[in-house]
C-alpha positions, -999 to +999 in steps of 0.1 A: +671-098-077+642-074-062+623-096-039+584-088-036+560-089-003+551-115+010+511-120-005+495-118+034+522-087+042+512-066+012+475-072+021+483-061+055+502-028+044+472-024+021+446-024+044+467-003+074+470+022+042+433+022+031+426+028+075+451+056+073+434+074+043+396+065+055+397+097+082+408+118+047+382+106+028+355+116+053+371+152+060+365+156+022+330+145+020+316+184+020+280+192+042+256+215+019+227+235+040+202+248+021+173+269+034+144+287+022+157+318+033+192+310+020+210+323-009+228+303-042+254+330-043+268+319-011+293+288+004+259+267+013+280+261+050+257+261+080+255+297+081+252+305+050+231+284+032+219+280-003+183+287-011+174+258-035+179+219-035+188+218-073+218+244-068+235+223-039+230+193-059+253+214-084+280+211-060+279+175-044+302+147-053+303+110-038+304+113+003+287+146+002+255+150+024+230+179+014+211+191+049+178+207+044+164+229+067+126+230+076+107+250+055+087+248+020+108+241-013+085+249-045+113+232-068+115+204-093+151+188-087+158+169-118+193+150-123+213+140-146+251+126-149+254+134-104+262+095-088+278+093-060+296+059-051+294+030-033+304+034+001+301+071-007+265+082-015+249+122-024+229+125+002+199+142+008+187+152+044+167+165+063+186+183+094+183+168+127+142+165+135+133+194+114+107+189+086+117+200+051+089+194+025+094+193-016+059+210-028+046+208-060+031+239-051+030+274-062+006+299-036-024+312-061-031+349-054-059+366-078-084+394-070-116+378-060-148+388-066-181+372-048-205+361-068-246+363-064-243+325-049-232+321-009-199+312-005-186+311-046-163+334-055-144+341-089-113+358-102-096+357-135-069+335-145-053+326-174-035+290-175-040+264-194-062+242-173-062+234-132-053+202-122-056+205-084-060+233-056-055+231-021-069+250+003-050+255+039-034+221+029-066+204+019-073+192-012-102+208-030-119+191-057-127+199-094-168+202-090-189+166-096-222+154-096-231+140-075-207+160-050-185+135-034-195+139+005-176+140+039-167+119+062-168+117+107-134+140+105-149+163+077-128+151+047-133+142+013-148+105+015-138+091-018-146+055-007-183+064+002-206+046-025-222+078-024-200+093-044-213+078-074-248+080-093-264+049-101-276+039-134-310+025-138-321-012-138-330-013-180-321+006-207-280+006-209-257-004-235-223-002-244-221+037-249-250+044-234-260+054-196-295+060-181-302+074-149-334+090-136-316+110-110-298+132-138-329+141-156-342+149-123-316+180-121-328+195-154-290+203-161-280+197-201-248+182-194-236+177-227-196+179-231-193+171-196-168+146-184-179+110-171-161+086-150-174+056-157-173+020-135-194+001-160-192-032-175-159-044-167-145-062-134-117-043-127-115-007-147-128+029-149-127+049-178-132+091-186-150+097-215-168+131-226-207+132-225-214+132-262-248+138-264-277+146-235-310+170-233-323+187-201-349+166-184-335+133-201-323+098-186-298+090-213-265+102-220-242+087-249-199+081-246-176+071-269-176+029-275-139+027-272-134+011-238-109-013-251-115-053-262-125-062-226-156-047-223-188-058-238-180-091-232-196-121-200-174-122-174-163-152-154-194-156-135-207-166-167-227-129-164-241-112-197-256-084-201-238-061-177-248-032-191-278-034-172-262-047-136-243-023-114-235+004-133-219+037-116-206+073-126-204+105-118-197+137-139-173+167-140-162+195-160-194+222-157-201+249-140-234+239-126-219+209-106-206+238-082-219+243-053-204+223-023-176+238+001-143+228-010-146+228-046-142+245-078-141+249-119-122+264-141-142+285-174-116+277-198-128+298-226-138+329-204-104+322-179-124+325-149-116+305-117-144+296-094-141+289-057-167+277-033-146+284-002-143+259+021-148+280+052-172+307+034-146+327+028-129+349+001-100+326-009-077+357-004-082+349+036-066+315+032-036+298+016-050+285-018-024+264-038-024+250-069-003+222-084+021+230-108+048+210-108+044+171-117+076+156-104+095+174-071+122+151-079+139+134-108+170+116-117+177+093-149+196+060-152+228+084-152+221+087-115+232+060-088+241+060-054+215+083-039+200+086-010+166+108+006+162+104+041+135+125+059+123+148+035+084+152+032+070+152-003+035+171-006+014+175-040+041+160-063+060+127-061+101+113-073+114+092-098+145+074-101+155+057-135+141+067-171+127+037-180+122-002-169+147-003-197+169+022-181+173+022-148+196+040-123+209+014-094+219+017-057+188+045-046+177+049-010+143+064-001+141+064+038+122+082+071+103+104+041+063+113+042+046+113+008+014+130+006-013+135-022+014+122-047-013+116-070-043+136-087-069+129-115-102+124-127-092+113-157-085+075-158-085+049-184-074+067-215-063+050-249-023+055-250-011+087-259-045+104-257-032+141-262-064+154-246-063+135-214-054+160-190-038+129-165-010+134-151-005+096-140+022+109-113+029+084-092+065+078-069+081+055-096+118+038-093+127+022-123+156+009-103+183-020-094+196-031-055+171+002-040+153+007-013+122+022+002+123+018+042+104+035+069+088+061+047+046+067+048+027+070+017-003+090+020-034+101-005-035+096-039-057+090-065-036+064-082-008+042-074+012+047-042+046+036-055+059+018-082+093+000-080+110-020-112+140-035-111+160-061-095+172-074-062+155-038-047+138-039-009+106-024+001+110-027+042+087-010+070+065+010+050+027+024+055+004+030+024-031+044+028-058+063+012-049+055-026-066+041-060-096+065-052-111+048-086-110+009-078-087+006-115-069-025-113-041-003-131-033+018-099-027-006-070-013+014-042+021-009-042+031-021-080+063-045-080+069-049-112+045-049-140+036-090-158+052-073-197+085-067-183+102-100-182+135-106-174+137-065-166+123-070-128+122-094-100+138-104-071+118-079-044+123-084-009+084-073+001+083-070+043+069-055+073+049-027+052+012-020+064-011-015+030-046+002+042-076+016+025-072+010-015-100+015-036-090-015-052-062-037-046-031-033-019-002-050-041+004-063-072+034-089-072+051-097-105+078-114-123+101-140-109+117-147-071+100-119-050+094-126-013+068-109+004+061-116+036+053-101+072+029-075+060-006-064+073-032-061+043-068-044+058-093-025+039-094-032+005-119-027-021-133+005-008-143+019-041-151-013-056-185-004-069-204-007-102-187-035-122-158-036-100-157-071-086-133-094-095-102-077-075-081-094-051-063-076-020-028-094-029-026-102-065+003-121-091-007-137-125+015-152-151+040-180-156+064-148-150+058-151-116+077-184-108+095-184-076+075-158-061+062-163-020+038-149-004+039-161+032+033-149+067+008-119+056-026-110+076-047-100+049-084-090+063-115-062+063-120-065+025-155-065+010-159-057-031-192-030-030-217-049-051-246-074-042-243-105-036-229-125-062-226-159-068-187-150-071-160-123-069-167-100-039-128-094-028-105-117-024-074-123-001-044-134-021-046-144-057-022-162-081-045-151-114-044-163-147-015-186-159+003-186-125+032-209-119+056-215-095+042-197-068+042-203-034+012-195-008+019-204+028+018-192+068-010-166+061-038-157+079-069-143+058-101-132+074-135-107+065-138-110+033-160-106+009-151-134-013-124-165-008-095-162+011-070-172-015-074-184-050-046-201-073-046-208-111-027-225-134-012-229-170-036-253-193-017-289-186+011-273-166+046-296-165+063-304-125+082-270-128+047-252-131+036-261-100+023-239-071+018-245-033-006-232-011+003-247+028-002-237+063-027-211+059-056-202+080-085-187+061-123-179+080-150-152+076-147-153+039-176-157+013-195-127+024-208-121-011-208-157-020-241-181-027-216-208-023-186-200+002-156-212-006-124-209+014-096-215-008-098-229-043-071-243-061-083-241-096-077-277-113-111-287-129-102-279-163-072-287-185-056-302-153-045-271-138-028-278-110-025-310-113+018-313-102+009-288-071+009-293-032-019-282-011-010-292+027-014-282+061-046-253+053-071-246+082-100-236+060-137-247+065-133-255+026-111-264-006-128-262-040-114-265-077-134-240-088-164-217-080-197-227-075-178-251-049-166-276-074-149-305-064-110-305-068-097-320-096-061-341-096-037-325-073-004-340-071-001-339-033-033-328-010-030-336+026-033-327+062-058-298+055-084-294+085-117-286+065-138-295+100-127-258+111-149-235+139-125-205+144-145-197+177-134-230+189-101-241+175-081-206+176-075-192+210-091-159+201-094-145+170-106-115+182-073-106+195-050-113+169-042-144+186-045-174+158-027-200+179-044-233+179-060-238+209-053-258+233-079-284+229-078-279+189-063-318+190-074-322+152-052-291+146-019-295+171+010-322+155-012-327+129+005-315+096+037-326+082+066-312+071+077-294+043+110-290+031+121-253+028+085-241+044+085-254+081+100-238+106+106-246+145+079-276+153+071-282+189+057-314+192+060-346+174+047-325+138+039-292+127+007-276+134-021-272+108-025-233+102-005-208+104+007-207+137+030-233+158+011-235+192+041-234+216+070-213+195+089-189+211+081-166+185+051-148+175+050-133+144+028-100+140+030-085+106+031-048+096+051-017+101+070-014+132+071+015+151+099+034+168+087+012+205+071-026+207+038-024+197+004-044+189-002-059+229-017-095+225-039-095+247-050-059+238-039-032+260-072-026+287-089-059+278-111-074+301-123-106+311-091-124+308-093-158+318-067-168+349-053-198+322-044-175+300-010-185+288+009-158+273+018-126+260+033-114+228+039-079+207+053-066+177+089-061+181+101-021+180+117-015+150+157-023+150+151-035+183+180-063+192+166-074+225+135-065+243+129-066+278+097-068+296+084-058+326+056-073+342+037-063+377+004-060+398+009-023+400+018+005+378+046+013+404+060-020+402+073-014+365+094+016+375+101-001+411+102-039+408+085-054+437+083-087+452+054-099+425+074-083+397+084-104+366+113-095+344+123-111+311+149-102+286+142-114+248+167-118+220+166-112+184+126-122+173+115-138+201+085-119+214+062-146+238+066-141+276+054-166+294+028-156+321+031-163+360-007-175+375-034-149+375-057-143+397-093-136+393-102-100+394-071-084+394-058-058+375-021-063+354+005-036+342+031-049+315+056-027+292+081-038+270+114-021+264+132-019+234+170-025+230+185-003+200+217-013+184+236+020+196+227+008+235+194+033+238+166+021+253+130+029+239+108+028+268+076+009+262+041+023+268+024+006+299-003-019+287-032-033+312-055-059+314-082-075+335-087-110+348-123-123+349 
């Protein structure tokens, strides 16, 4: 008889095996260098490397690393059918603390010619049309009226309202646009383009001039905006066509004249430049883009990694479709810059003479990630991820959704049509800045988004644009969803004051269920804080909650402020949901500061609110009740699921536990602890204060800080020197007493998993 292994030998043998063969495995997995000065026809080792990205890709298999050398690669990788495994990624990398960057690039060199007007110059060129040039890395833009102007640091301010003209007061209609200004410039602008922010509360469209006479106030468009123009929005508003309407105009030759941009003649093939610098464009490095995607791989392609690479002029996507999608992709350490370009927004689908490219960084993707990357410049959208179970960690988007569309948020999880094909999102510690628009649109079922700073929205919200929110989710589809522990702040929609909209903080829209609101802190706004709808006579599953959060400075636009409503005067909306534990001067059921309707469960909210008073200083970030806030401390109850660590005899209204070791500060962390509270060089601190907290450095295990009378005492602790270690998230250090009119130097320390220590910058502040 042949005996067998015993089942916990043979696993042991098994595993000793699999430790024996690991050191193979790596010697296998291969290290590709490519360079721009390299060659394809050689080995692609470190001294001989290959010259383009897409022929190294040729030769990696699972394990294998591709190193990228600094330099500019004017390539479009695109992949099909390369995976590598798990355990065993391709990856791509940039080598050591050099700075590769994937252009979408090619250098434009014509023979120029100036022309009779300062500063324009023109040179042949035959393409088919120009989407975008850069000039010495700046953008230039395709020539407007009005020109869009500059800002303090000299660049293109797209977010200025004086970038658009203004319609007049009377005489507009659905295709029709008047404006005394244009007559003014005697210009027949006939067969120009328009971008037009008219009507509706949340699009732009382009549509050609059709008809227009020099000298006149009227110029004509297509009617073929779509079903949701033309119609009274939710402020009850009709006749739009005469409120708020802005535009500007491309696409002729006479709009030229401002540094920094240019037009194409299409039928003649001439290029015109008005040189930034006053200069033939042969002195300077003019680019033009020409390549769409810099890097694409179909649902054929898992198991991929990009770490470090800088993406400039052209953007990646990962999957084919929502319907196929590749799985297991990393994006990490990259820098993505003008990803996105085009004046042409708002198009009927599959309009062959749009001229958009709609490039935006896309993964149509399963268990990916985005992590540590920044996300700069773009017209439209800064990513968009779809799939499931994907993570979205330590991010910064800025500068994107020039045009206010709600169609180009700058971060889109998911999109409300794709059900059951997206969900799951793990949404934290990303910083969203400066949207024209909106910051994030949440959708579909079970994402978590949390610990992210939200600040500048709305910027090009003028014209109809209104009804916008700076964190937005809508839909039954969005069940499971929680927003929680967000700052969301600084966002005022560009119109008048209305007697709604105006920029909102977070927003469950239309039809929302199942979605849960809690621990944020919204401030400066121009309309409510947070706002949550329902389904028409929702059933117990259907319900949302909105607890613990502390909302002030809000209603800027509003005749009648309102805080938070919780929509639930019609059709009993709302009426199975819980609304506890809000600091918020107000709760309505609707605008116009309706009274709530039935709400299942509605208690502990502090409605008698004076954020001067009851927070310890707003000012500073710090949202702490303070310490005589007795209406505020103990006075909430608990929530299963929701409350955290209570110190006291109950939780605390708001969304901060007065006494918890651990401050939470949302938003990207850096490489070193960061974000002082108090604020590095404040003055005037009062001799009570209590504490002092930061935001962690990111991967940070432990933090230590060092606090002293004197600069020397950090490096040399003295006598008077304090020193703390923290562990894990814990991030309040307890202060020793102050005295009045003294100077203090703190610094805190970061731990890193490998032993380093990231030294801390030396923060300082005065006592009154």
């Amino acid at each position: 008889m042949k005996l067998g292994l015993p089942f916990h030998l043979k696993n042991t043998i098994n595993l000793l095996a699999a430790l024996l063969l690991a050191p193979l495995a790596v010697l296998q997995a291969a290290e590709l260098y490519v360079a721009d000065n390299g060659n394809d026809k050689t080995t692609g080792k470190f001294s001989a490397p290959f010259l383009t990205i897409q022929h190294a890709y040729g030769h990696a298999g699972p394990g294998d690393m591709i190193v990228l050398r600094k330099g500019t690669y004017r390539e479009a990788i695109s992949l099909t059918n390369k995976s590598g495994k798990e355990g065993t990624p391709i990856t791509l990398k940039a080598y050591k603390d050099e700075k590769p960057v994937i252009s979408g690039l090619d250098v434009l060199k014509l023979n120029w010619q100036a022309t009779p007007q300062a500063g324009i110059y023109v040179a042949s060129f035959d393409t088919q049309a120009v989407r975008q040039l850069f000039y010495n890395g700046k953008p230039m833009l395709e020539a407007r009226w009005p020109h869009c102007p500059r800002d303090k640091n000299g660049e293109w301010d797209f977010f200025s309202p004086d970038m658009w003209a203004t319609a007049d007061a009377k005489g507009n209609s659905y295709g029709t646009l008047v404006c005394a200004d244009l007559a003014k410039t005697g210009w027949n602008v006939t067969g120009a383009q328009a971008l037009l922010n008219v009507d509706h509360q949340f699009f732009c469209w382009t549509r050609q001039v059709r008809t227009h006479a020099a000298g006149s106030t009227t110029i004509t468009y297509d009617k073929d905006l779509g079903n949701d123009v033309d119609q009274g929005d939710e402020g009850g508003v009709r006749g739009k066509w005469n409120q708020r309407n802005k535009f500007y105009l491309f696409g002729k030759k006479e709009f030229l004249g401002v540094p920094g941009e240019w037009f194409y003649d299409g039928a003649a093939k001439k290029l015109y430049v008005c040189s930034p610098d006053g200069n033939s464009p042969a002195n300077g490095l003019l680019e033009i883009k020409t390549r769409e995607w810099g890097f694409t791989a179909d649902n054929t392609c898992n198991y991929l990694t990009i770490d470090g690479v800088g993406f400039f002029g052209t953007a990646f996507k990962f999957g084919k479709d929502y319907n196929h999608k590749s799985s297991h992709i990393i994006v990490r350490n990259n820098t993505v810059r003008y990803s996105s370009w085009t004046e042409y927004v708002g198009f009927q689908k599959g309009d062959a003479n749009s001229k958009t490219d709609q490039i935006y960084p896309t993964l149509d993707a399963d268990n990916s990630q985005v992590v540590n990357n920044t996300f700069a410049f773009g017209a439209l959208s800064a990513l968009s991820i779809n799939g499931f179970d994907n993570l979205i960690d330590n991010n910064v988007f800025h500068d994107f959704c020039y045009n206010s569309s709600l169609s180009y948020p700058p971060l889109q999880v998911g999109k409300v049509w794709m059900v059951e094909k997206a969900g799951r999102c793990i949404i934290h510690h990303n910083t969203l800045y400066r949207s024209g628009g909106i910051q994030a649109a949440i959708n579909l079922v079970n994402n978590d988004f949390y610990m992210n700073d939200i600040h500048d929205s709305f910027l090009a919200c003028f014209g109809g644009n209104k009804d916008t929110s700076a964190v937005y989710t809508s839909d039954p589809s969005c069940s499971g969803t929680r927003i929680h522990h967000n700052w969301v702040h600084g966002g005022y929609s560009g119109t008048p004051p209305l007697p709604w909209g105006g920029g909102i903080g977070i927003r469950g829209d239309d039809n929302t269920c199942g979605l849960t609101v809690d621990h944020n802190v919204t401030w400066d706004l121009g309309g409510p804080g947070i706002e949550i709808k329902n389904v028409d006579n929702p059933t117990p599953v259907q319900a949302n909650r909105c607890l613990n959060n502390t909302v002030f400075n809000h209603s800027a636009y509003n005749s009648k402020k309102g805080a938070i409503y919780i929509c639930s005067v019609k059709n009993n909306h709302n009426s199975h949901s819980t609304v506890v534990n809000n600091l918020a001067d107000s709760i309505y059921g609707w605008w116009f500061s309706k009274p709530l309707g039935p709400i299942k469960v509605f208690s502990n909210n502090s409605v008698a609110f004076n954020p001067a008073k009851d927070l310890v200083n707003a000012a500073w970030y710090d949202f702490r009740p303070a310490s005589g806030a007795t209406a505020m401390i103990d006075g909430g109850c608990a929530v299963e699921g929701i409350t955290g660590k209570v110190v006291g005899s109950a939780p605390d209204i708001g969304a901060y536990e007065r006494g918890d070791s651990i401050y939470w500060i949302p938003g990207q962390r850096l490489a070193r602890a960061s974000h002082p509270i108090v604020p590095d060089k404040a003055q005037n601190v009062s001799t009570d204060r209590d504490v002092l907290m930061w935001k962690p450095a990111y991967g940070a295990t432990t933090h230590k800080v060092t606090f002293a009378i004197s600069r020397e005492g950090l490096e040399k602790p003295k006598e008077q020197t304090v020193q703390k270690i923290f562990y894990g998230e814990d991030n309040v250090f307890t202060l020793p007493h102050l005295t009045a009119r003294s100077v203090y130097f703190w610094r805190v320390d970061a731990l890193l998993p490998d032993k380093s220590v990231v030294k801390g910058d030396v923060w300082t502040f005065s006592t009154q």
